[in-house]
One Martini backbone bead per residue (centre of mass of N, CA, C, O) as a GRO file, in nm:
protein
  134
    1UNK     BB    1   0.099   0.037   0.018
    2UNK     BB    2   0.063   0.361  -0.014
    3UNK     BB    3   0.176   0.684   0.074
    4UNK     BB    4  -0.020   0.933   0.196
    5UNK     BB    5   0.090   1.295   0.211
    6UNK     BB    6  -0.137   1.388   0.048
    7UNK     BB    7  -0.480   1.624  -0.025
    8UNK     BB    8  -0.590   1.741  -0.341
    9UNK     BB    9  -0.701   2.043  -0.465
   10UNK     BB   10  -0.958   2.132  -0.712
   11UNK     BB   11  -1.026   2.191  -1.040
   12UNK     BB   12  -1.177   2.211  -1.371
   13UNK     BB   13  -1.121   2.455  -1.500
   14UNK     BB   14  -1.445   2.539  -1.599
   15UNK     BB   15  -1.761   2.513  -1.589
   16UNK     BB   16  -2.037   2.415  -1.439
   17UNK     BB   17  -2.166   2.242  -1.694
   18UNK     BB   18  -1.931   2.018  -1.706
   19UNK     BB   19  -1.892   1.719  -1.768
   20UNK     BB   20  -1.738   1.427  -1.708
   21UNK     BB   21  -1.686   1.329  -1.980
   22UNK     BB   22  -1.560   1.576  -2.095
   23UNK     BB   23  -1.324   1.557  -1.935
   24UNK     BB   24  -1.225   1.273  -1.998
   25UNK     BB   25  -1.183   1.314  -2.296
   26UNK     BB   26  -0.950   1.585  -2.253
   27UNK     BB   27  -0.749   1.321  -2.155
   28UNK     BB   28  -0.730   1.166  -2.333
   29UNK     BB   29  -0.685   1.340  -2.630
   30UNK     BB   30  -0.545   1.576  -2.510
   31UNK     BB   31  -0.367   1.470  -2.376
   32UNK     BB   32  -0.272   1.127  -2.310
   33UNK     BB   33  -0.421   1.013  -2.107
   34UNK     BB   34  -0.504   0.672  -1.881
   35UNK     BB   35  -0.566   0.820  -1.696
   36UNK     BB   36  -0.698   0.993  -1.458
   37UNK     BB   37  -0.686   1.282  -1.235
   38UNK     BB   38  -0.902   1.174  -1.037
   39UNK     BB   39  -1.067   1.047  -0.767
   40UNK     BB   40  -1.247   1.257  -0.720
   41UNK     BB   41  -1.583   1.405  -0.808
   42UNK     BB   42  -1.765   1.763  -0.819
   43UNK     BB   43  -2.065   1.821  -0.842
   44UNK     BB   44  -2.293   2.127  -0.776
   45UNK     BB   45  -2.489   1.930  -0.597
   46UNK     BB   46  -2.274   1.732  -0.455
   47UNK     BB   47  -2.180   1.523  -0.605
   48UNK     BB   48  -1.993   1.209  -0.594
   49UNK     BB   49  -1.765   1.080  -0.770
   50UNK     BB   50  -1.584   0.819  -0.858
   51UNK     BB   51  -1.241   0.775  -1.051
   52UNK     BB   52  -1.083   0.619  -0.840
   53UNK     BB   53  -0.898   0.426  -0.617
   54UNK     BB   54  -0.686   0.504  -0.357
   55UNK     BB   55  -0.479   0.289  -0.524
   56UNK     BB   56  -0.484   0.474  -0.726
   57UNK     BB   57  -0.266   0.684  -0.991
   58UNK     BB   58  -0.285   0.967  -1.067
   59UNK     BB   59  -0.301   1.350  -1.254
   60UNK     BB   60  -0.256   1.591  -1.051
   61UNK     BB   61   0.013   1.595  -1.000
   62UNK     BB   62   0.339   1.655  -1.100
   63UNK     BB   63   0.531   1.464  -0.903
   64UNK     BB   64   0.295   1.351  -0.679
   65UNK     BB   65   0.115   1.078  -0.695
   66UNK     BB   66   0.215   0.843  -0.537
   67UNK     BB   67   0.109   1.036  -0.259
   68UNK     BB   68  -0.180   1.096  -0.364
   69UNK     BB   69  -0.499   1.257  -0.327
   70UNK     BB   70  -0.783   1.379  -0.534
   71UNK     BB   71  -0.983   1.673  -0.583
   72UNK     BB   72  -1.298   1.800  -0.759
   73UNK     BB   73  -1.448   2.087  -0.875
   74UNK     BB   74  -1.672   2.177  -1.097
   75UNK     BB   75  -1.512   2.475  -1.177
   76UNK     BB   76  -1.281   2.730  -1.166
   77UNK     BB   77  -1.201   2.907  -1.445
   78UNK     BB   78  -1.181   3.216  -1.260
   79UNK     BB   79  -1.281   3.132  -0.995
   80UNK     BB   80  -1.449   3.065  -0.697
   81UNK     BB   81  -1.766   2.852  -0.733
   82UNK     BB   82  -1.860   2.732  -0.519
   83UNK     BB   83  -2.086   2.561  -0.405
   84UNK     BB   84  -2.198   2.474  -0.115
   85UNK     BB   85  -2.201   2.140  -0.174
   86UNK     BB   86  -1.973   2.144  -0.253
   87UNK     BB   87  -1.791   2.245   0.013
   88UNK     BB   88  -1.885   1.960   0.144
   89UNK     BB   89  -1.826   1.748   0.015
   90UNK     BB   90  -1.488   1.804   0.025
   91UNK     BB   91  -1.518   1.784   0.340
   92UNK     BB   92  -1.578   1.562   0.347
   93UNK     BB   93  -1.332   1.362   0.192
   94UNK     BB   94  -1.135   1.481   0.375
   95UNK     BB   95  -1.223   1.342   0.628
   96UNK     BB   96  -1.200   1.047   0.533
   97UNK     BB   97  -0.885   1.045   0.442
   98UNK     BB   98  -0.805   1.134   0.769
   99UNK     BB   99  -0.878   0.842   0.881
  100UNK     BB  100  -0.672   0.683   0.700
  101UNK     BB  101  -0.518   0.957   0.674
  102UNK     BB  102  -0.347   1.151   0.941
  103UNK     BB  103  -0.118   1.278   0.794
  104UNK     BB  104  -0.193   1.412   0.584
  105UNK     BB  105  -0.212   1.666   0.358
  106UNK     BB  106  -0.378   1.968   0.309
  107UNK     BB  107  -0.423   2.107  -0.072
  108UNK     BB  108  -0.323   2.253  -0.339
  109UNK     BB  109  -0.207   2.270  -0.645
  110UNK     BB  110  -0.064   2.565  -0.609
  111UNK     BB  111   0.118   2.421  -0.352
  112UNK     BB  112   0.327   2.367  -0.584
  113UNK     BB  113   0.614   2.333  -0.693
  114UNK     BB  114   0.571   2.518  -1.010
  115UNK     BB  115   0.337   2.589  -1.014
  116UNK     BB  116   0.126   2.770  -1.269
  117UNK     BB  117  -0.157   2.844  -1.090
  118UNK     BB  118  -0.498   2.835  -0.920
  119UNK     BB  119  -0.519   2.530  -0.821
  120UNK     BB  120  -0.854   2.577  -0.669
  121UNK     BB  121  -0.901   2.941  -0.623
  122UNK     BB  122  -0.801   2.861  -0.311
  123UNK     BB  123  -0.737   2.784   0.021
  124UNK     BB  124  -0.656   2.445   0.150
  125UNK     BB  125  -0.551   2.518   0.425
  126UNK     BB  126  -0.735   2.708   0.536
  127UNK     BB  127  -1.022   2.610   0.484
  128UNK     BB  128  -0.927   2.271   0.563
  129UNK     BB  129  -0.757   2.267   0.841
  130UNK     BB  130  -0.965   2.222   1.099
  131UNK     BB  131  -0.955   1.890   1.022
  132UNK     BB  132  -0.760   1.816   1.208
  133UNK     BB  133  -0.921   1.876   1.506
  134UNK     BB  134  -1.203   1.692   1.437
   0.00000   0.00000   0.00000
């Protein structure tokens, strides 16, 4: 089992109205991945969607996928648009993934050296880090 030490924030820096279909298409033909990009997917009424089990590695972040687990709110194309649903449920998963991984850290994609990006629009450290001690 990999060590899980990163808890991922992103954006699909996209439309609200953008299907889930159409980013994995865009994965697929226009980057040219195998895998998907996240690990769970956030549409706008707060659905969490799994594309990917805990123990796959994803393409969220470039080198550090190894060690991280990805979660992306649909929106995001050029401001923090989450819906309350959106921000509940992100708050959920983020929950869920520190009882089983309690060492890592929640982060946003922009907070990797070298990105240079605004995803995922907000500070996922400032907005859930109180959930280290929930």
């Amino acid at each position: 089992m990999r060590e899980i030490r990163n808890l991922v924030c992103h954006c699909s820096a996209t439309a609200k109205n953008t299907s889930i279909d159409a980013i994995k298409k865009y994965w697929r033909e226009n980057l040219r991945w195998k895998s998907v990009g996240y690990h769970r997917i956030i549409k706008t009424n707060g659905e969490i969607v799994v594309l990917a089990p805990d123990e796959s590695i994803t393409n969220g972040v470039a080198g550090h996928n190894s060690n991280s687990l990805h979660v992306c709110y649909i929106g995001g194309k050029d401001k923090d648009d989450r819906t309350e649903a959106q921000k509940k449920s992100m708050e959920l998963v983020l929950k869920e993934w520190l009882v089983k991984y309690p060492k890592a850290r929640i982060t946003g994609h922009r907070d990797f050296p070298g990105v240079k990006k605004a995803c995922p629009q907000f500070s996922a450290e400032k907005e859930y880090g109180y959930l280290y001690t929930s």
